[in-house]
Every structure is written in C-alpha cells, then in structure tokens.
N, C-alpha and C positions, 0 to 999 in steps of 0.2 A: 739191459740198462744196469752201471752197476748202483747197488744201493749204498746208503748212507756210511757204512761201513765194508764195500767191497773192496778187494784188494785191484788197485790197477799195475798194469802188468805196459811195461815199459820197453819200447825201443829205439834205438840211436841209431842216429847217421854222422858217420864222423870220425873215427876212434881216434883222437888228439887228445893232448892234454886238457883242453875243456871238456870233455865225454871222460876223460879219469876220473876229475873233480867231481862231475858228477855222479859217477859213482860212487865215488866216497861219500859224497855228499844222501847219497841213496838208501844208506846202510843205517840212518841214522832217520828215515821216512817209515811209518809204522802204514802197512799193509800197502806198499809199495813195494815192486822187485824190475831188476831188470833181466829179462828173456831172450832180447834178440841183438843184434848189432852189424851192422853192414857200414861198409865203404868202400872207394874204387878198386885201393889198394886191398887184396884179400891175406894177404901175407900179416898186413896190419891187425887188420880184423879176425885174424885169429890168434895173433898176437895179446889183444885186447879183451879177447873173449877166455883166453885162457888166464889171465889176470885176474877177472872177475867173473871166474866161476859162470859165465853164461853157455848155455846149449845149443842155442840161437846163431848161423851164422849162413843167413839167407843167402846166397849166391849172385842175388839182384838186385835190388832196390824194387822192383813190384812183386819179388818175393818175400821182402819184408814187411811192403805195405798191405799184402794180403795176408799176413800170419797172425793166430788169434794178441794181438795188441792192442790196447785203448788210445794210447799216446806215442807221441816220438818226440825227444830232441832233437835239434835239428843244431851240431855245431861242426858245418865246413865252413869253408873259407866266403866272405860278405857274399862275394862274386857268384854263387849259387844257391842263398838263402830262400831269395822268391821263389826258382825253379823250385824247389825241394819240397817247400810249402807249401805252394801251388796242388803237386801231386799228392801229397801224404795229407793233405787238408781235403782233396776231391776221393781219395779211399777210406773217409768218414774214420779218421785218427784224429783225433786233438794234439796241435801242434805246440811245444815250448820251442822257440827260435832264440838262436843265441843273438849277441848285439852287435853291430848293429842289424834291426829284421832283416832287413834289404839295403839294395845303395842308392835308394830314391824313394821319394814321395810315392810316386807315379806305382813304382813296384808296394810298394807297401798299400798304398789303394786295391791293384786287386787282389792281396792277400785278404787285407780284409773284409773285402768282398763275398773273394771266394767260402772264408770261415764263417760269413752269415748265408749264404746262400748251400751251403754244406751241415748246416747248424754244429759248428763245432767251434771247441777252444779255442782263443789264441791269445799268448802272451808272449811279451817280448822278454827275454831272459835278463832283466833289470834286477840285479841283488840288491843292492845298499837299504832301501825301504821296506826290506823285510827283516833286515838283521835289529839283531835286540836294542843294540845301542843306539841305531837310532830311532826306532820307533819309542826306545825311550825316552830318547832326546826330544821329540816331538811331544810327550807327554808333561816333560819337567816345564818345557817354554809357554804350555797352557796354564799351568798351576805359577807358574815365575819366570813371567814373560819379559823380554826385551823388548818389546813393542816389533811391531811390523817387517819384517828381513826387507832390507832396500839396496844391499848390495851380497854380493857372492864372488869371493875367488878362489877358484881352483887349477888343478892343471896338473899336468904327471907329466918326466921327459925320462925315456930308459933306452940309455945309451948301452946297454948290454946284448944287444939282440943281434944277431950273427945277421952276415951276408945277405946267409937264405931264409932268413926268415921272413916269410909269410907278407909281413906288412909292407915291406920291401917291393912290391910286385903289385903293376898298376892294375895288370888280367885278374886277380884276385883282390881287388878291390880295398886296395892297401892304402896306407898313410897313418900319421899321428891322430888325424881328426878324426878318420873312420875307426881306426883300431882304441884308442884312448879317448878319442871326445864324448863317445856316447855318455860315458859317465859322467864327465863335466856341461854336456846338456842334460840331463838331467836334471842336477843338481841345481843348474839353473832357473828350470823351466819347476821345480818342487815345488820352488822357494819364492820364485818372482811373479809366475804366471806365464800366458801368454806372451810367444816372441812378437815383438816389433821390427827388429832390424838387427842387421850383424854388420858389424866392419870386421877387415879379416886382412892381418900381414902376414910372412911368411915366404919362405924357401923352399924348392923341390929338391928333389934327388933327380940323377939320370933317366930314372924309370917314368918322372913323371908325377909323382907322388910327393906329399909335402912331409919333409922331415922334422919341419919345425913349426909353428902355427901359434898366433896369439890371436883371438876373435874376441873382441868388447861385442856386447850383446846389449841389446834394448829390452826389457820387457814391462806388462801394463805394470808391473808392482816396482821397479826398479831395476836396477844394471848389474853388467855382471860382467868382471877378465877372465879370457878361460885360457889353458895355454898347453899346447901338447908338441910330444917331440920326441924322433927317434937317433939323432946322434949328440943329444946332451942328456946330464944325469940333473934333475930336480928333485925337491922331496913332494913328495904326496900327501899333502895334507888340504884345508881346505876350511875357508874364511867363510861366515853367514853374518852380518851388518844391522842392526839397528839401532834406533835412537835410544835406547836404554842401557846398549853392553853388543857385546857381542861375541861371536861364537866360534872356537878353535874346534875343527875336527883332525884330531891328530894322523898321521901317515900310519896307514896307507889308507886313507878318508873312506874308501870305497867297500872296504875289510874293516869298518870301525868298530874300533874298543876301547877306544879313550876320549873324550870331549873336555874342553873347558870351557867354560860360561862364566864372562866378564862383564861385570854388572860396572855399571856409571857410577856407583855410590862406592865403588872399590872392592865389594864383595866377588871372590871366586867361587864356583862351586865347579867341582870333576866331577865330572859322571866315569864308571869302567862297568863293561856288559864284554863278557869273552864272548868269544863266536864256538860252535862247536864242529865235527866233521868235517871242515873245509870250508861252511858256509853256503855252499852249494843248497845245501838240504832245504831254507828256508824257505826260498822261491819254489823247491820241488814240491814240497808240504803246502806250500799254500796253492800252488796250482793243482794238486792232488785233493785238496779240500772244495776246489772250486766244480771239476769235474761230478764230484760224489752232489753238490749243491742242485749241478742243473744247469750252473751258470756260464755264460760264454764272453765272460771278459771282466778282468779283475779289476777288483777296486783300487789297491793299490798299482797296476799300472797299467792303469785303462790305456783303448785307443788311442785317442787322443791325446795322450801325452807319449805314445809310441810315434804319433805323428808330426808332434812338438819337434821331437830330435831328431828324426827324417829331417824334418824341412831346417832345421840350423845348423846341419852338419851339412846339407844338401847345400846351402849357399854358402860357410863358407870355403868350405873346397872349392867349390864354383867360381869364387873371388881368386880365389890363386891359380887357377886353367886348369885344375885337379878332376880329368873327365877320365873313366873309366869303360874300356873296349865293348862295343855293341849297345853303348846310350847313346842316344838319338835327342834331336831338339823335342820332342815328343815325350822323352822321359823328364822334361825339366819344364815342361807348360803348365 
C-alpha cells in the first residue's frame, strides 16, 4: 500500500499529444514519475518513450498491466476508453481516463462498477476545476457574490484540425460534442446542477458525426447554450449569469487565467492565476493525493457528475442520429 508520502509510479496507454501534456504536465507532480508506456503503434511508443526519458516499453497491453505500476492514464481515441478501463481497472491499477470516459452511460456504468468492485481509483480526466483560477474564481464569488449562477454560455469551434484527424472518424467516437462538449457539460452541469433536458440542432459530416452543434440544456438551477464545432473557428471563452453581475471566463475558458466579474452596481474586478507545466499537473496532483488518501473517487469530480456529462452529451448526439459502430439499443436504455 503506498503511504502518505509514497512515490506513485505511472503508466500510459496512448502515446498522443494528450499523454505528452501529461508528461509535462508530470514533471512538475512531486513523487510522481512515469515508468512505462504502451500503444498499438510500437514505433510510436518508442518514439514517446525516448522523449521522456522512460525505460518502460511493455510489448502488450497485459504486459504493462502487470508491470510494477500503481496507475495508468488511459488517453486513446473515446472509441476504446471503456475496453481499456475495464482491463487495467480489473489488474487492480487506479485508472485516470481522458474525456470523454466512455461513449455512453451504459459504458461508464460498468466502469464504475468495475472500480468499486476492484476497489480502485477512478476519475475522469476533467482539468478546469482544479486549475488555480478557477478554484479561485469560486472562492472570490463566496466572499463577493453574484447571487446564484442561472445561466451559462460556452462553446469552442476549431476549424484547424486536418482531414485526418481523429474527431473526423465515427469508429473512433468522434464529433464537436464528444471531442469539445465534454467541457462545455461540465461547465454546465458545475454551475446549474442536475440535467433536465437537452434540445440539440446541428449538421453531420459524411462520416456521420456532427461538425457543428448548439444544445440549450435545462437544469434544476437554470439554463445553459452550449456550442461546439469542427469546420468554423469561435472564440473560447465563457459566460456564468446571475442576478447580481456576471461572469467573463476569458479564452481559452478551459486553460483559464483570466476572469472578469461584473457587478450590477458597475463595479469590475479581474481575477489573473497563470497555469504552470501545461496544466496537466493539476488533476495529476490531485489524483496522486487522492490515491496516497485511500480514497476512491474525488471530490472535485465525483461520479456523478462524470455521469452528468455521459448522459448530455449522450442525448445530444442522439438528437442529431450521432450513433457510434457496435452500440446497440442496449447502450442507450
């Protein structure tokens, strides 16, 4: 068991640029390292492992789940998240899953399952709530409050992303709302609470996937536009609504370090919190803390708001015929 101050010793599935960031992101976690790295591609994987200095470059996937490691990131493509966690969650590893966990409810049920019946970690790779600015943002609106958040708009469109990329591709569990929504449910689901309902317009691409996407949301505390999209360019920034003022998170909302807070009475006040190491580290640090605790599901993003954004990004793809190869009526009951 490690204790209160043991180093945990880290391994990746994946080697992408979000398995980069995470290393950078890694360097910057105190008695944290990473040791191992495996993906399909082994060309990559050694690619990746010569990059960052790792030794580790298991041949298999249950050669890396059986090598001395506590944890793994877990960031391939949506389309194989559950498979992934499923395994490395039953070879009693503590899983960090990039976003979104899974491409459904149904899958993210028996993840979570599987993690209580394994008794191990699991958190969904949700950064924004761990970075400084806004957890100080949340600190300043207790002391000099707006009153209550009753609306939220956010949305990111990055028309820069080539042919082949990733998102593009229905087998890999692609689109604006899988690739980009996760953060704008969130963000919703922080602020408002509880989803009620989604209405959902929007366009596909040939492959089947939506390129473009506006979903107005319901929830118990108020509403929210959310808007994502892969052949227009938007800025990323993002709106929090109360009857007292209300709240600018400046672009790129998700990587925040800037806020404005507009008060009724005409008073402004900026908040600026820099991010360090890529930002990565945050969520690393604080799942590295939760491990050493004991504990198996974090407070900042608990289950259930892991299951929040399953279920709003689940329907509204769903509303635009956005189904992804080998889900069944079964995965959407």
């Amino acid at each position: 068991m490690i204790d209160s101050r043991g180093s945990i010793r880290w391994g990746v599935i994946g080697p992408g640029r979000a398995t980069a960031r995470f290393a950078q992101g890694l360097t910057a976690v105190p008695d944290a390292n990473l040791t191992a790295v495996w993906g399909r591609n082994p060309d990559r994987s050694r690619t990746y492992a010569n990059r960052f200095s790792i030794h580790g470059i298991p041949s298999t996937l249950d050669a890396l789940l059986s090598s001395d490691i506590d944890a793994v990131y877990v960031a391939t493509h949506p389309d194989s998240h559950a498979e992934l966690c499923l395994k490395t969650l039953a070879a009693g590893k503590h899983v960090l899953c990039e976003k979104p966990a899974t491409l459904n409810v149904h899958q993210l049920k028996q993840v979570l399952a599987a993690a209580r019946s394994h008794d191990r970690l699991f958190m969904e790779a949700m950064k924004p709530p761990l970075f400084p600015l806004y957890q100080g943002l949340r600190e300043h609106l207790q002391n000099d409050p707006i009153g209550p958040i009753g609306f939220v708009r956010a949305g990111h469109c990055d028309s820069s992303t080539t042919p082949d990329y990733p998102l593009h591709f229905a087998e890999l569990g692609g689109g604006g709302i899988m690739g980009i929504g996760p953060y704008e449910a969130f963000l919703a689901l922080d602020w408002l609470g509880p989803l009620k309902r989604v209405q959902t317009m929007g366009r596909l691409n040939p492959a089947g996937v939506d390129n473009f996407a506006i979903f107005q949301t319901e929830h118990e505390r108020g509403m929210a536009q959310l808007h994502t999209g892969l052949d227009l360019l938007s800025r990323g920034d993002a709106l929090l609504c109360g009857p007292g003022g209300y709240v600018l998170i400046h672009a790129n909302w998700w990587n925040p370090t800037h806020a404005s807070i507009h008060h009724v009475d005409g008073r402004i006040v900026e908040l600026h919190e820099a991010y360090t190491a890529g930002g990565f580290n945050y969520e690393t640090s604080h799942f590295c803390d939760l491990i050493r605790q004991g504990l198996r599901e974090s407070p900042a993003i608990p289950h259930e708001l892991s299951l929040g954004m399953a279920a709003l990004l689940e329907e509204a793809r769903l509303s635009l015929g956005v189904h992804f190869p080998g889900e069944t009526s079964a995965d959407h009951s």
